[in-house]
C-alpha distance (Angstrom), angle and dihedral (degrees) to the residues before:
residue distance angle dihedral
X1 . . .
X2 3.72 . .
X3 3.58 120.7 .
X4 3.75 134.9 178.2
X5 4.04 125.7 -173.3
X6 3.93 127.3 -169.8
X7 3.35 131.0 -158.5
X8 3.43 144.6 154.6
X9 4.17 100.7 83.1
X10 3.78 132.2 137.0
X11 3.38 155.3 115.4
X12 4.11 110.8 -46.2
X13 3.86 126.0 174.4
X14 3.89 110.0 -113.9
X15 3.94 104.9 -84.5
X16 3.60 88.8 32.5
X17 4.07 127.7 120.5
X18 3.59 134.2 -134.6
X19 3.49 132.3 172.2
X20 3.80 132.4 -138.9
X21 3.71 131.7 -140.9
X22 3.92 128.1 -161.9
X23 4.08 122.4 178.1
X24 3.43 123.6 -173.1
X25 3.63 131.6 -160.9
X26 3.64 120.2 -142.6
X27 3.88 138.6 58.4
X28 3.51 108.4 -84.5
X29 3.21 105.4 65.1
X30 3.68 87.4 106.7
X31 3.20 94.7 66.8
X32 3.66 100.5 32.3
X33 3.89 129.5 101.1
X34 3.96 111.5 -118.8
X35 3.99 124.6 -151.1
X36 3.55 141.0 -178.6
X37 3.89 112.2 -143.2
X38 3.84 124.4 177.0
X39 4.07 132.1 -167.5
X40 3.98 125.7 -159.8
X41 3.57 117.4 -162.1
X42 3.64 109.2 -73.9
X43 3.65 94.2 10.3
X44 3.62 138.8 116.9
X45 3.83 113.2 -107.1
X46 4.07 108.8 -110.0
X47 3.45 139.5 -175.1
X48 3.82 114.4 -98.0
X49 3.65 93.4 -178.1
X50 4.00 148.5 -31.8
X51 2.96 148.0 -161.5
X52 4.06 139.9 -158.0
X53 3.34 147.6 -130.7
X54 3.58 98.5 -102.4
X55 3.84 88.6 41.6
X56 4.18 100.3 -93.8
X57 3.47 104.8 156.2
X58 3.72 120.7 -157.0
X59 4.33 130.0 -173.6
X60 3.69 138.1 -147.8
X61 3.92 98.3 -121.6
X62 4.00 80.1 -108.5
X63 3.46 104.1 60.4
X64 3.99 101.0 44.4
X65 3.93 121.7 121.2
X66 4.58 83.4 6.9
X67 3.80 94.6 59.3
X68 3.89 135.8 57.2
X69 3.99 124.2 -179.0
X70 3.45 115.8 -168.7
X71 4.29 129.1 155.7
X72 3.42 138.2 -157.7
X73 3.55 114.2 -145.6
X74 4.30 91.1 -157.2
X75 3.27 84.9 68.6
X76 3.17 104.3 34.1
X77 3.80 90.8 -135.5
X78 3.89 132.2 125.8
X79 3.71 118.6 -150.1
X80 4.07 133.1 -153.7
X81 3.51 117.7 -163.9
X82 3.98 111.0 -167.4
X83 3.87 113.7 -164.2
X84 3.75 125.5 -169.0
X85 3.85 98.4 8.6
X86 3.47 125.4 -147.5
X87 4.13 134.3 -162.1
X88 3.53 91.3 -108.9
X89 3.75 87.5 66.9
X90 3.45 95.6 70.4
X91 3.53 106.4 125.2
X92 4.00 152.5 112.1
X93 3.59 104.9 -89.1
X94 3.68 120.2 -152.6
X95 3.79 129.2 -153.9
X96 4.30 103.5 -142.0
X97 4.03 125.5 -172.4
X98 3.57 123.3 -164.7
X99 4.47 118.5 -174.8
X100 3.88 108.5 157.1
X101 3.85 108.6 -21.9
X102 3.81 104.5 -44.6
X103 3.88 117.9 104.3
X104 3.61 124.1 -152.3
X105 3.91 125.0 -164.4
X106 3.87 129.6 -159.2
X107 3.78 120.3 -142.0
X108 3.82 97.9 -104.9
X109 3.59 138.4 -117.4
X110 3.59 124.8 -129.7
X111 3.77 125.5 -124.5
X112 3.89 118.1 -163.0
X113 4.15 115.0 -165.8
X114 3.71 107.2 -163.7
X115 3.33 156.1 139.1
């Protein structure tokens, strides 16, 4: 079975930085394209920023130049970095990996932006 774990949420003063971890069990992670998702309360879930196989990297128009992704495939983990928070990035983010066709979801970890 395929399992995927966040952490790395919290409460963070606007301007502040936190940074996300997702590990995922299984073999083809490798091989796998990794995402970061997030939801607000009566939102739409969207993609924050991915990033492929190969290492492309792609941003939601609202996370470039304040958000990095970056993996490492020893560990099997994929990282988000979040710089200079803002309210509007409160939010449960979601770890997402995608090998072949199937698509595999971690439970989410909340991020709070507040003062």
């Amino acid at each position: 079975q395929v399992q995927l774990v966040e952490s790395g949420g919290g409460l963070v003063q606007p301007g502040g930085s936190l940074r996300l971890s997702c590990v995922a069990s299984g073999s083809i992670f490798r091989i796998s394209t990794l995402g970061w998702y997030r939801q607000a309360p009566g939102k739409q879930r969207e993609l924050v920023a991915s990033v492929s196989r190969a290492g492309s990297t792609n941003y939601a128009d609202s996370a470039k130049g304040r958000f990095t992704i970056s993996r490492d495939n020893d560990k099997n983990t994929v990282y988000l970095q979040m710089n200079s928070l803002k309210p509007d990035d409160t939010a449960v983010y979601y770890c997402n990996m995608r090998a072949l066709g199937p698509n595999y979801w971690g439970q989410g970890t909340q991020v709070t932006v507040s003062s």
